[in-house]
GULUMVEX-175272 format. One record per residue: residue in three letters; x, y, z of N, C-alpha, C in turn. Coordinates in nm, 2 decimals, always signed. Atoms other than C-alpha are relative to their C-alpha. Layout:
// GULUMVEX-175272
   aa  n.east  n.north    n.up  ca.east  ca.north   ca.up  c.east  c.north    c.up
  ALA       X        Y       Z        X         Y       Z       X        Y       Z
...
END
This chain:
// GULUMVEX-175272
   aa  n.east  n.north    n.up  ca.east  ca.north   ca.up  c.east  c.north    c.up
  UNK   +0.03    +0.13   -0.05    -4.08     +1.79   +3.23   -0.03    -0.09   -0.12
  UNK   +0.00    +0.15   +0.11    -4.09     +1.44   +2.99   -0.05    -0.07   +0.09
  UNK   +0.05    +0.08   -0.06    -4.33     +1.21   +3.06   -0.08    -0.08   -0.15
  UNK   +0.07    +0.13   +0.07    -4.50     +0.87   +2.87   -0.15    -0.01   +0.00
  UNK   +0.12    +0.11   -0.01    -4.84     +0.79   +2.81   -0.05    -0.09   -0.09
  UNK   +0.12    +0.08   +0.11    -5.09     +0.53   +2.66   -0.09    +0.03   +0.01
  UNK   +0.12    -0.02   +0.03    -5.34     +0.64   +2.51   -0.14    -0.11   -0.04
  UNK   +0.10    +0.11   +0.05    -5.65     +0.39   +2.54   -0.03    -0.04   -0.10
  UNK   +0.08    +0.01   +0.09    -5.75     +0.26   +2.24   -0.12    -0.09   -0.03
  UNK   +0.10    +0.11   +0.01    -6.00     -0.02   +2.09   +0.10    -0.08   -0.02
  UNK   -0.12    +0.10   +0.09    -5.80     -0.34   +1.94   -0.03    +0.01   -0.13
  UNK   +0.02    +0.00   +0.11    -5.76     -0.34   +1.62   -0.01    -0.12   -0.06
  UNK   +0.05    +0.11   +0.01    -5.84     -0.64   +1.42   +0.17    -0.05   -0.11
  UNK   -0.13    +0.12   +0.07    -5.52     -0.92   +1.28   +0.11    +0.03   +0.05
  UNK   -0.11    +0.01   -0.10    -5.16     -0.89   +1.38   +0.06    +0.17   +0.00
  UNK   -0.03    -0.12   -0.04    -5.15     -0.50   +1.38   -0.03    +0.02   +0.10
  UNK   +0.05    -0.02   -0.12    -5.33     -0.52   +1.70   +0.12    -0.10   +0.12
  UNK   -0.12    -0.01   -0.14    -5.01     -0.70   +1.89   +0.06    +0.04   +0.06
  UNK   -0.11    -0.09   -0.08    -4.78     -0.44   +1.87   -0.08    +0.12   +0.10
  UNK   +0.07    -0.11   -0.06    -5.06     -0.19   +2.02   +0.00    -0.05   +0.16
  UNK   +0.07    +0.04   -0.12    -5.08     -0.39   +2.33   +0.12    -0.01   +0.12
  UNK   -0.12    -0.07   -0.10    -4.89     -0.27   +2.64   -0.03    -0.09   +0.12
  UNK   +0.03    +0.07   -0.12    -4.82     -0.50   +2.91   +0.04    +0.02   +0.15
  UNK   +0.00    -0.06   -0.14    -4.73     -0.26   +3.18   -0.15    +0.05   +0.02
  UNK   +0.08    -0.03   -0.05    -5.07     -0.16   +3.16   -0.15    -0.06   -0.03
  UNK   +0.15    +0.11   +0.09    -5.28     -0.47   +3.00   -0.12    +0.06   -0.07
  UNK   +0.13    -0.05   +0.12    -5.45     -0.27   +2.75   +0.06    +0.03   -0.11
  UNK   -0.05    -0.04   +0.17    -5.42     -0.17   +2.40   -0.01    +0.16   -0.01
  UNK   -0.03    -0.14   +0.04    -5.31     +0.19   +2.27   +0.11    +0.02   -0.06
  UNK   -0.07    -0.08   +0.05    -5.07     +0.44   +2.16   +0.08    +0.06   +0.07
  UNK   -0.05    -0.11   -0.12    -4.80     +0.56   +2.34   +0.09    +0.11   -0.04
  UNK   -0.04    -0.10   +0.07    -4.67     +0.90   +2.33   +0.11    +0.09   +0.13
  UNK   -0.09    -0.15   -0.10    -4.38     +1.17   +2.47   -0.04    +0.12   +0.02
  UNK   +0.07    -0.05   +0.01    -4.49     +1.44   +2.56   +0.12    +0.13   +0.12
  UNK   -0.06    -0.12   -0.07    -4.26     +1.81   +2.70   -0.13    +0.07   +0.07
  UNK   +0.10    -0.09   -0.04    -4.47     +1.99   +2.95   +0.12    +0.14   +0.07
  UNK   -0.08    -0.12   -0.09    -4.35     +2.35   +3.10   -0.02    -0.03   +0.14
  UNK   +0.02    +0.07   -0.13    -4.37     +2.37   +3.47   -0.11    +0.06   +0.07
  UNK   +0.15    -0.03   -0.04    -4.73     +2.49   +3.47   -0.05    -0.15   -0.06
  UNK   +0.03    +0.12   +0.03    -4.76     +2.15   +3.28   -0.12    +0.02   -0.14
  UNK   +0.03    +0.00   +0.17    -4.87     +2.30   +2.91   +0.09    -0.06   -0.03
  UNK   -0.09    +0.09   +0.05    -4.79     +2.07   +2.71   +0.06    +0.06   -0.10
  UNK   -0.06    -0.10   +0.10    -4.54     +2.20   +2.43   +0.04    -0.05   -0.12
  UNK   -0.03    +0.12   +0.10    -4.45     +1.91   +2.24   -0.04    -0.10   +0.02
  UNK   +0.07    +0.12   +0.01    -4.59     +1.56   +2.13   +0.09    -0.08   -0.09
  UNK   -0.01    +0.14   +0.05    -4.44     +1.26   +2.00   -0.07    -0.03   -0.09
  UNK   +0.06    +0.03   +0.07    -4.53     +1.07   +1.71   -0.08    -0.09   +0.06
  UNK   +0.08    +0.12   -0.11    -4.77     +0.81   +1.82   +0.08    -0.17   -0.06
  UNK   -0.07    +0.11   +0.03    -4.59     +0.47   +1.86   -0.07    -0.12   +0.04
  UNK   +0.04    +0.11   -0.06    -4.73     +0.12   +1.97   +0.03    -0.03   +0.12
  UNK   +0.01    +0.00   -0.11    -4.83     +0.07   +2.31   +0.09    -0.08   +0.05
  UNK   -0.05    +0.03   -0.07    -4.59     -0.15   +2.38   +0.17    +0.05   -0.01
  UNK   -0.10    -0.07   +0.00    -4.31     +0.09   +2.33   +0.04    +0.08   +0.11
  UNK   -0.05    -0.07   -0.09    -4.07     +0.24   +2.62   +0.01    +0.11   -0.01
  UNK   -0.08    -0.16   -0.01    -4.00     +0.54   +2.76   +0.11    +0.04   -0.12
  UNK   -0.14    -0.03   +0.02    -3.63     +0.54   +2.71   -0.01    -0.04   -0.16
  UNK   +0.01    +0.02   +0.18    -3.68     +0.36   +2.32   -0.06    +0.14   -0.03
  UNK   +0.11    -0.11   +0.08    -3.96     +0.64   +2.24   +0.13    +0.16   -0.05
  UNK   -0.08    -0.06   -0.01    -3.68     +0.88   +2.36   +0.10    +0.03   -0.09
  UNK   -0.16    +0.04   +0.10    -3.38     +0.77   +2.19   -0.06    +0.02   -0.12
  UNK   +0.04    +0.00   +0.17    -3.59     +0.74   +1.84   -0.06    +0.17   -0.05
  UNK   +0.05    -0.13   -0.01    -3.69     +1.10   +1.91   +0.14    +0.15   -0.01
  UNK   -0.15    -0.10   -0.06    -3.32     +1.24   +2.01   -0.04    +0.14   +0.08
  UNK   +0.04    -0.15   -0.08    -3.47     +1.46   +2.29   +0.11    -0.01   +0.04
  UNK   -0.13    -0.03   -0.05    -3.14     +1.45   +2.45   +0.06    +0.10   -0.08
  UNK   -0.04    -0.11   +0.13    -2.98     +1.59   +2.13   -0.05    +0.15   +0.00
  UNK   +0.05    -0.07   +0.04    -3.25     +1.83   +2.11   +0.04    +0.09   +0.14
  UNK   +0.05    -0.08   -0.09    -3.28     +1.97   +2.46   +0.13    +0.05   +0.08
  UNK   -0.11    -0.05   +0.02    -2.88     +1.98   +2.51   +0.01    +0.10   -0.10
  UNK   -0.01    -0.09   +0.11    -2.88     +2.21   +2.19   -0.11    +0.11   +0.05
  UNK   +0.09    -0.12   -0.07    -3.17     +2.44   +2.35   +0.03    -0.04   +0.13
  UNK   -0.03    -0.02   -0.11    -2.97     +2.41   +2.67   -0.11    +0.03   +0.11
  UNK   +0.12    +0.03   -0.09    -3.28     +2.29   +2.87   +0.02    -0.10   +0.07
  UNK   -0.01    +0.11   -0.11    -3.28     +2.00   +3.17   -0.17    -0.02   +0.00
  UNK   +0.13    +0.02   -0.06    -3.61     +1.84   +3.23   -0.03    -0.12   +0.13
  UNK   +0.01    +0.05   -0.13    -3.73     +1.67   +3.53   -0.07    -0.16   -0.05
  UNK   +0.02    +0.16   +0.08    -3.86     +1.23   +3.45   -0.01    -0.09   +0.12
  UNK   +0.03    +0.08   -0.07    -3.97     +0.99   +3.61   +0.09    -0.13   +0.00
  UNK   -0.07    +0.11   +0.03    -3.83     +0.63   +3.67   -0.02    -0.05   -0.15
  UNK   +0.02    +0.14   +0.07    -3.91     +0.48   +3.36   +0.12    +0.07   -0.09
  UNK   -0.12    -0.04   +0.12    -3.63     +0.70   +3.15   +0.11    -0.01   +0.08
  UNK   -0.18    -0.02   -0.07    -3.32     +0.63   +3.42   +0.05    -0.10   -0.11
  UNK   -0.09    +0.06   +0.10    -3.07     +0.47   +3.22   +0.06    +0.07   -0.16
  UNK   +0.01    -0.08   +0.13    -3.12     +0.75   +2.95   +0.09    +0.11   -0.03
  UNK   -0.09    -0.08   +0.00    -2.90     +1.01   +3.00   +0.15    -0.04   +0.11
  UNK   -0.15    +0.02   -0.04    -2.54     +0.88   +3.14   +0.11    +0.04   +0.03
  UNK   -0.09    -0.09   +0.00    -2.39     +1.18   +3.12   +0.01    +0.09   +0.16
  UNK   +0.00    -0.06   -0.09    -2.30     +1.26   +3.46   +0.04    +0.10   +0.06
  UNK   -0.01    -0.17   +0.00    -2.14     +1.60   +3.41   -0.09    +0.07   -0.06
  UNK   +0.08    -0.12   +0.06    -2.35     +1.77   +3.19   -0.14    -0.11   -0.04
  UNK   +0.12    +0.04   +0.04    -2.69     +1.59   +3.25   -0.15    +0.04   +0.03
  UNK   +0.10    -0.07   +0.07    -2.98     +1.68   +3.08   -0.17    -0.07   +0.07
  UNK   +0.08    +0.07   -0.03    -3.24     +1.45   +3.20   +0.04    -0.06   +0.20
  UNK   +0.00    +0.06   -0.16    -3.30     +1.41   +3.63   -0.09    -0.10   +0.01
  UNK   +0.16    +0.06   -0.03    -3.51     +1.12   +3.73   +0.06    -0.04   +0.20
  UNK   -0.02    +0.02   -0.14    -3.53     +0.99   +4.12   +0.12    -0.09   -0.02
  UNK   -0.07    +0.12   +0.00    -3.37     +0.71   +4.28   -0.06    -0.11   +0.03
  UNK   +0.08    +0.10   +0.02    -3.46     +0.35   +4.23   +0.01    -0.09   +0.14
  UNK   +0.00    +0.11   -0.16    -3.52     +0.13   +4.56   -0.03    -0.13   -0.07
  UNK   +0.03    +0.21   +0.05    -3.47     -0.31   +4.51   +0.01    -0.04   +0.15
  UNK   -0.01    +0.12   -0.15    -3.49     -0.56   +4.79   +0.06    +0.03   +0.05
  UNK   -0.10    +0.04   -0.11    -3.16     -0.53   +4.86   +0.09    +0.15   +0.02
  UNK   -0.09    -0.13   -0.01    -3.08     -0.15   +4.82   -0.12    +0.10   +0.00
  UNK   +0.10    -0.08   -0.08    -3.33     +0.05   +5.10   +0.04    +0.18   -0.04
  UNK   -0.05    -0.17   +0.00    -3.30     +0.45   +4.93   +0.01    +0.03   +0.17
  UNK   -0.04    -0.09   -0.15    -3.13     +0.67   +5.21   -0.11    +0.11   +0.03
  UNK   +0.08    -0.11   +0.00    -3.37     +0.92   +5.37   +0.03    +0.15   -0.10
  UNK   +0.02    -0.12   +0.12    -3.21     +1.18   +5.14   -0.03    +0.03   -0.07
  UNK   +0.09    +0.06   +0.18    -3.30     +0.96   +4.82   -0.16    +0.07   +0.03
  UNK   +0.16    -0.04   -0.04    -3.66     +0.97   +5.02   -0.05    +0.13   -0.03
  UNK   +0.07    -0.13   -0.02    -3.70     +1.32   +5.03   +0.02    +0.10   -0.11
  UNK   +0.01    -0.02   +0.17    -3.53     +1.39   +4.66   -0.10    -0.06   -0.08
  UNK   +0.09    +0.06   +0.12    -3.76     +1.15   +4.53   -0.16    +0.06   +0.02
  UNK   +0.10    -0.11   -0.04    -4.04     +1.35   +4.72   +0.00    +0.12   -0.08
  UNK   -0.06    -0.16   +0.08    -3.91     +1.68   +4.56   -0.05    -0.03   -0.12
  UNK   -0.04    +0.03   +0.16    -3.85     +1.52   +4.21   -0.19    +0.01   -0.01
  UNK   +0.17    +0.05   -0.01    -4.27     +1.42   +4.25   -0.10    +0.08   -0.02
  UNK   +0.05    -0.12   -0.01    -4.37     +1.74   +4.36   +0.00    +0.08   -0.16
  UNK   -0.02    -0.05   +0.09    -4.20     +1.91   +4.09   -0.09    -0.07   -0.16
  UNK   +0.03    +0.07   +0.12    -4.32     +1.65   +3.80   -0.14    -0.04   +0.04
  UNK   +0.11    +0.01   +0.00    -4.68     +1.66   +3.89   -0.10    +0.06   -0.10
  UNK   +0.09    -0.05   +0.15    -4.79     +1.91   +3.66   -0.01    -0.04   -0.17
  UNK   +0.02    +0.09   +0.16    -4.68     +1.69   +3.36   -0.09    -0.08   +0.02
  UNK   +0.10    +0.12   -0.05    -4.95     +1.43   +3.48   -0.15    +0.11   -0.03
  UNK   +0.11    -0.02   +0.05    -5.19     +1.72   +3.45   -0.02    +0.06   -0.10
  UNK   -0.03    +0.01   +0.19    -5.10     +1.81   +3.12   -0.05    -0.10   -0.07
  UNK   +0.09    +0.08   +0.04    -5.20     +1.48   +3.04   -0.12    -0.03   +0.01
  UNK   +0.13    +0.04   -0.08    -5.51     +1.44   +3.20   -0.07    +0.07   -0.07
  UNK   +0.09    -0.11   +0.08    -5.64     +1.79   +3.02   +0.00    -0.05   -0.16
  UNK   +0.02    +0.09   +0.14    -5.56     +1.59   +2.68   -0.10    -0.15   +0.00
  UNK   +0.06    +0.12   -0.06    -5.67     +1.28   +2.82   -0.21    +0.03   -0.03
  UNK   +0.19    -0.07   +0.00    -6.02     +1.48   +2.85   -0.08    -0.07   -0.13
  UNK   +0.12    +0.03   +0.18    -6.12     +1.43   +2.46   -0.05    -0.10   +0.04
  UNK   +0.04    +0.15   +0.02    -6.35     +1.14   +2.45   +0.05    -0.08   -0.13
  UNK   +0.00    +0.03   +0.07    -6.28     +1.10   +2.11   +0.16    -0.10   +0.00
  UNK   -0.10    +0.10   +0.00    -5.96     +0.90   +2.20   +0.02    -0.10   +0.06
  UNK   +0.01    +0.15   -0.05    -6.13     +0.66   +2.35   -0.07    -0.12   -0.10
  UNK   +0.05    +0.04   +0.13    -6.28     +0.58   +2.00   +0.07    -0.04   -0.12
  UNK   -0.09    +0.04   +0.11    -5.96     +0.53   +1.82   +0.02    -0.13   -0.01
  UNK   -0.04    +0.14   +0.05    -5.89     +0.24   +1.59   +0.04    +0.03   -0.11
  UNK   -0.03    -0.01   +0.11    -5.71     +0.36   +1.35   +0.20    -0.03   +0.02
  UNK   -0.13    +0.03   +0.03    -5.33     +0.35   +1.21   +0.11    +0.12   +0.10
  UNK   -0.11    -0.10   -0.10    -5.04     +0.55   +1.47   +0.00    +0.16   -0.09
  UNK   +0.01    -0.15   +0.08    -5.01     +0.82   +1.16   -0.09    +0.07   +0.01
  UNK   +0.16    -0.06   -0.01    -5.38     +0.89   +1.18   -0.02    +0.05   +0.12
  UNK   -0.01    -0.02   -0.14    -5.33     +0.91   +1.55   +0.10    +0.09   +0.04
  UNK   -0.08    -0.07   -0.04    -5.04     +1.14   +1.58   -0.06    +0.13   -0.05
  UNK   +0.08    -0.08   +0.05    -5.24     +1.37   +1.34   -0.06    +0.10   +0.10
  UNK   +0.13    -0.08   -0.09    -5.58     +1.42   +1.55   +0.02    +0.02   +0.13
  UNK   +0.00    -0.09   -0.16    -5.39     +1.42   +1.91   +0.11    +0.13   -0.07
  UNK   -0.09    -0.11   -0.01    -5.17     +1.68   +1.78   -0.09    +0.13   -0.03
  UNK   +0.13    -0.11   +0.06    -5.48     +1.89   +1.65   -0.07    +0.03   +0.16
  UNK   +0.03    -0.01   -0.15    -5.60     +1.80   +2.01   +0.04    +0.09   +0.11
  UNK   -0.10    -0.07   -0.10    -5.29     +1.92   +2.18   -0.04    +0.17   -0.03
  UNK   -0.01    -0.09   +0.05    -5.34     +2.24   +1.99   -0.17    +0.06   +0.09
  UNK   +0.09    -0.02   -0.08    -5.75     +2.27   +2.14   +0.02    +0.03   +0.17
  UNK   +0.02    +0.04   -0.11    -5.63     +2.12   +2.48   +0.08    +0.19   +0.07
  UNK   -0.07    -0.15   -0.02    -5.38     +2.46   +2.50   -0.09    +0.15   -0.02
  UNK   +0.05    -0.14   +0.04    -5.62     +2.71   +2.34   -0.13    -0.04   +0.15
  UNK   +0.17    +0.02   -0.08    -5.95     +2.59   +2.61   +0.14    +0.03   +0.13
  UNK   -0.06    +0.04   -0.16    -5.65     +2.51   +2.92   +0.04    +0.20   +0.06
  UNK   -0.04    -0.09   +0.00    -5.49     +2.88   +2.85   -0.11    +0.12   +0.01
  UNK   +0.11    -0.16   -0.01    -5.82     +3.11   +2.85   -0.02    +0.07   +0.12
END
């Protein structure tokens, strides 16, 4: 499973603090990618990018596609990465289906997007068990610094989650 988060942070002070500021979720942070298995250990992390960085950008600048075609893997995704994989014979990335005003998903959509939900729940608590540190609600420092100590994190969050 592939899934996005931001990671809370403080603001930082002058114009480094605008790209940090994410306006799907009117706060400031860090956002990051993140592979979980389908116990929802997490296995991989992202560099840390500026909160107001996309899914699908984070993705692309990452080349999980690349990667995860070449270790002949599929992962499961939420809406915010549709548009990301195109490849409708050999594709690597599932997300649901999108409902607008004027285009009501069919009860089948409904009940795949149910599935899809089910299945992609445990990346959500993959986050959460990282999410735990306090100490990343104390960050104010530069994305490098920050890619660092969550990835030292990730490495705790697996040894305490796995005992």
């Amino acid at each position: 499973m592939i899934d996005g988060t931001l990671i809370h942070t403080q603001r930082r002070t002058g114009k480094a603090d605008r790209r940090n500021y994410s306006g799907e979720h009117h706060h400031h942070g860090l956002h990051f990618l993140a592979l979980t298995d389908e116990r929802g250990r997490l296995i991989w992390m992202s560099a840390a990018r500026p909160g107001r960085t996309h899914d699908n950008a984070a993705a692309r600048q990452d080349h999980v596609l690349a990667h995860l075609r070449a270790a002949g893997l599929g992962a499961l995704a939420d809406l915010g990465f549709r548009g990301l994989d195109n490849d409708i014979r050999d594709s690597v990335i599932v997300t649901g289906y999108h409902a607008s005003r004027t285009h009501k998903p069919t009860p089948g959509q409904k009940t795949a997007n149910r599935v899809l939900a089910v299945g992609r729940a445990p990346a959500e608590h993959g986050f959460a068990h990282l999410k735990h540190w306090r100490i990343l609600t104390k960050l104010r420092t530069d994305p490098a610094c920050a890619t660092h100590l969550l990835r030292a994190l990730l490495v705790l969050t697996n040894l305490e989650v796995n005992r």
